[in-house]
C-alpha positions as CSV (number, residue, x, y, z in Angstrom):
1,X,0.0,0.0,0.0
2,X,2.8,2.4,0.5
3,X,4.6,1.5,-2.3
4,X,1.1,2.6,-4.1
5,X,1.4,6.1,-2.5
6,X,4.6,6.5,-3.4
7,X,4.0,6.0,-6.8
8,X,1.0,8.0,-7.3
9,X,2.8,11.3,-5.5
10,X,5.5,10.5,-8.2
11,X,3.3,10.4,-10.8
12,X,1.5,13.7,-9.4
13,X,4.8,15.0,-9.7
14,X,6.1,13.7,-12.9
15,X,3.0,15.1,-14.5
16,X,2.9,19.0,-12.5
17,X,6.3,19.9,-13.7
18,X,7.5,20.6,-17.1
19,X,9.8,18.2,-19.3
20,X,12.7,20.7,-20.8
21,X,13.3,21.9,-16.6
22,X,12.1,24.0,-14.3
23,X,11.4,27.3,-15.0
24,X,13.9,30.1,-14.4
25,X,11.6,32.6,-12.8
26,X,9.0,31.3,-9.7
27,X,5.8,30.8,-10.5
28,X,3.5,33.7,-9.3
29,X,2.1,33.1,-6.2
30,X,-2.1,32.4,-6.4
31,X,-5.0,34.9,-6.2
32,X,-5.6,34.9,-3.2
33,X,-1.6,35.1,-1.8
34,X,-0.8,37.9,-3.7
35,X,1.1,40.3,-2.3
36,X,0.8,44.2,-2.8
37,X,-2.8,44.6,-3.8
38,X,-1.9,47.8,-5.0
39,X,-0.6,46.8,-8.4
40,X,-1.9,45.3,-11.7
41,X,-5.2,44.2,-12.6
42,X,-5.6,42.0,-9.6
43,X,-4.9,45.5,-7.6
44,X,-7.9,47.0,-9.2
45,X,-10.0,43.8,-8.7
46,X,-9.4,44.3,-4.9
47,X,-10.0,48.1,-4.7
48,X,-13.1,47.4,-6.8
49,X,-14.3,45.3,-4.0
50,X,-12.9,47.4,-1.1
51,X,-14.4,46.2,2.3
52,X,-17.1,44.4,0.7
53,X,-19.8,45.6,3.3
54,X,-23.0,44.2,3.6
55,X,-26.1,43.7,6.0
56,X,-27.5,40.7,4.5
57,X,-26.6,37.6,2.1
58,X,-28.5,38.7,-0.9
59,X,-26.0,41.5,-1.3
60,X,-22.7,39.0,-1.4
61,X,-22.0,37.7,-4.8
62,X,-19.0,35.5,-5.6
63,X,-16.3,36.3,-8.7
64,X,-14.0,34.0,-10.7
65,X,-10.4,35.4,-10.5
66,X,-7.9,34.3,-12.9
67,X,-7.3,31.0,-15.2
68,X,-5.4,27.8,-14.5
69,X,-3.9,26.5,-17.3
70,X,-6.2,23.8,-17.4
71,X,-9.0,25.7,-17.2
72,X,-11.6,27.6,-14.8
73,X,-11.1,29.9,-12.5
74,X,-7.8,29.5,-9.9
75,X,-9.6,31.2,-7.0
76,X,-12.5,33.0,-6.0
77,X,-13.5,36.4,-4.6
78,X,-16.8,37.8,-2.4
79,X,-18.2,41.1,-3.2
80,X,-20.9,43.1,-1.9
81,X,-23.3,44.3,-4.6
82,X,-24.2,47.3,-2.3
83,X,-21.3,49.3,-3.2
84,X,-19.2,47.7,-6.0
85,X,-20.2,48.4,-9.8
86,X,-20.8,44.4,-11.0
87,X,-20.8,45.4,-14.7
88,X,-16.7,47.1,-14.0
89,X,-16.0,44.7,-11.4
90,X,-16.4,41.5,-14.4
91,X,-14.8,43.6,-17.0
92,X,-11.6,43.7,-14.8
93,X,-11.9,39.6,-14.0
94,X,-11.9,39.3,-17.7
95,X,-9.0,40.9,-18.0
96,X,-7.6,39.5,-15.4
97,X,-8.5,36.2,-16.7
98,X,-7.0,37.0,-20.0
99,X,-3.3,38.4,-18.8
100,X,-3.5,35.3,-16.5
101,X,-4.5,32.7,-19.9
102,X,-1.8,34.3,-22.1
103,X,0.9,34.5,-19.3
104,X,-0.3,30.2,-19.1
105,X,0.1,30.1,-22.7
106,X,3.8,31.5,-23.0
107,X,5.3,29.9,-20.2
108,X,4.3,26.7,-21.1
109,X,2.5,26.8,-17.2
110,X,0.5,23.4,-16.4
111,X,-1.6,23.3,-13.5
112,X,-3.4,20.3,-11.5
113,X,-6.6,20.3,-13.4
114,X,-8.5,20.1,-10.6
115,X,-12.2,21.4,-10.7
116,X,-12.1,24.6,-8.2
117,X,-15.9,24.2,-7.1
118,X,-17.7,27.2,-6.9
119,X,-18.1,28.5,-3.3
120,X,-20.7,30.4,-1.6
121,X,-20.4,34.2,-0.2
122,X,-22.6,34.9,2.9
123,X,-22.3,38.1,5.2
124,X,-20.6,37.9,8.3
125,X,-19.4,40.4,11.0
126,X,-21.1,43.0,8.2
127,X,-18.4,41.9,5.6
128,X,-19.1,39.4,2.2
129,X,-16.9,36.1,2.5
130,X,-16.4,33.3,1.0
131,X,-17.6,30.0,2.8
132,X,-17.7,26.3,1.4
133,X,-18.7,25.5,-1.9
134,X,-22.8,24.7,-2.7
135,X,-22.8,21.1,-3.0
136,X,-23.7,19.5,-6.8
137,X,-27.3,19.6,-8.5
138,X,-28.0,16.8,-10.3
């Protein structure tokens, strides 16, 4: 059974990096660990949003936020649809989503092509968050 594990993480492995090496620059680091929110598209994503205040569920809405080189989505976001222009706010996850796909496309990037599922925004402590994912309709 070990011996299984072992060779599954290797093929995990074999299969997440890239066959000429690894890459001379780091990856960047995910959506949501990204550090100065300040700059780039990302940036304006997260002044867009601001505090995402709320008073009730209703007013939290969840946003895609980038691209996996898979495909779909490599995080998520919660807004509040009390203060945050929705129309501006997608326009700037598109673009997002497009730097994100071409930057995929020239470094040769692979992710895990895992299925991020959706999750849910509620409003806590007067602030939109994220919370688990809605479970599957079938």
């Amino acid at each position: 059974m070990r011996q299984l594990a072992i060779l599954i993480l290797l093929a995990c492995t074999a299969c997440a990096t890239r066959a000429d090496g690894p890459s001379s620059t780091p990856a960047p680091a995910p959506a949501e660990a990204s550090a100065p929110a300040a700059s780039g598209t990302l940036g304006q994503i997260r002044a867009l949003i601001g505090k995402a205040e709320c008073s009730s569920d209703s007013q939290c809405q969840v946003l895609p936020i980038g691209a996996k080189a898979c495909g779909g989505p490599a995080s998520h976001l919660a807004y509040s649809t009390v203060k945050t222009d929705a129309g501006a706010l997608q326009a700037l996850a598109e673009r997002y989503k497009t730097e994100q796909q071409a930057g995929n496309q020239r470094s040769g990037r692979m992710s895990n092509c895992m299925v991020l599922p959706t999750p849910t925004a509620s409003c806590r402590a007067n602030t939109c968050q994220l919370g688990e994912a809605a479970a599957a309709v079938r």
